[in-house]
C-alpha positions in Angstrom: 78.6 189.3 81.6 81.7 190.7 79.8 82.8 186.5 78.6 79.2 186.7 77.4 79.6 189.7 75.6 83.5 188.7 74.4 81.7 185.5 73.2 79.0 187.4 71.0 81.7 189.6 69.4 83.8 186.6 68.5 80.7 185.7 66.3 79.8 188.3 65.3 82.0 188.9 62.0 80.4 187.5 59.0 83.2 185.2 58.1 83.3 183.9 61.9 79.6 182.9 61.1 80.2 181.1 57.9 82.8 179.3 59.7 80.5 178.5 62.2 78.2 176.9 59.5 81.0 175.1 58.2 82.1 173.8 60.8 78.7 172.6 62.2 78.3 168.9 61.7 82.3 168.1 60.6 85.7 169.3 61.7 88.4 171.2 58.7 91.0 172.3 57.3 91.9 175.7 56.8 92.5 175.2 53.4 88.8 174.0 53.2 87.2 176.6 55.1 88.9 178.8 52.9 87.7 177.7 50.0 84.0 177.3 51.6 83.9 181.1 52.8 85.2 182.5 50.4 88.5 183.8 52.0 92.5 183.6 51.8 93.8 181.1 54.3 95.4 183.9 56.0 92.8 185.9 56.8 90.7 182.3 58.0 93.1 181.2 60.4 93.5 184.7 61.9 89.3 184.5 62.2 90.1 181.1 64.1 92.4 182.6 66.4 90.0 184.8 67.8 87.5 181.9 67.6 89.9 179.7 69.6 90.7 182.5 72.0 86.9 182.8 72.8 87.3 178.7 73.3 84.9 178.5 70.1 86.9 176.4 68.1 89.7 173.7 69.2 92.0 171.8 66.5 93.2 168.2 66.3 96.6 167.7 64.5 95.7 165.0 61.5 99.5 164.6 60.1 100.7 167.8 58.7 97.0 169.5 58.9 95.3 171.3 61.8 91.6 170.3 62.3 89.2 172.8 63.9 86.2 171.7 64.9 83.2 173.6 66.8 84.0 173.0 70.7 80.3 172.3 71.2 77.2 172.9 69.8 76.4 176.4 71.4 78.4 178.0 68.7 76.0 177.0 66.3 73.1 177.4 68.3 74.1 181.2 68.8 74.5 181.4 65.1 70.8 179.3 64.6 69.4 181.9 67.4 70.4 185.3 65.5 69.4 183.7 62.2 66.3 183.6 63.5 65.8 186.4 65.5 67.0 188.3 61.8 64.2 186.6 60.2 61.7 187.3 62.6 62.9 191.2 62.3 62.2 190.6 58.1 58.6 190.7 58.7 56.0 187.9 57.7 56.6 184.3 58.7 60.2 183.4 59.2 61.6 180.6 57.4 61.9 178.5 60.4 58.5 178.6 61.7 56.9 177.7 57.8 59.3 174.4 58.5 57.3 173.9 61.6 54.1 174.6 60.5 54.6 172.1 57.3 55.6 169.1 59.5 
């Protein structure tokens, strides 16, 4: 229960999700996830520390740059989930469900 919980609050910050999204189908940089969410580099790779604490995240060396990639796909899943569940609290028909109902 509480790794559950420790896992939920290490996604829960709103850069920690948009690293999450850009991290979801490729592995980068800090650099670039800096630049993609709209942060210093600093203040990313202290949001990956956590990340990689909660064994969200795990890095590659690639020459002189450190890689992070998603360590699997439940990270983005939990992000997908509360996306959602967010949408469905909106009102109407969530975004996701028009998708479905158009295919």
């Amino acid at each position: 229960m509480r790794l559950a919980c420790a896992t939920t609050s290490a996604a829960s910050a709103p850069t920690r999700v948009r690293i999450i999204l850009a991290l979801r189908d490729q592995e980068l940089a800090v650099g670039t996830l800096a630049s993609l969410v709209g942060k210093s580099p600093t203040a990313v790779s202290q949001h990956l520390a956590k990340m990689r604490l909660a064994r969200m995240v795990s890095t590659r060396q690639d020459g002189t740059k450190v890689m992070y990639r998603l360590e699997n796909e439940h990270a983005r899943q939990l992000v997908t989930d509360a996306i959602h569940q967010a949408e469905h609290a909106l009102g109407g028909v969530p975004a996701h469900h028009q998708k479905q109902e158009e295919a």
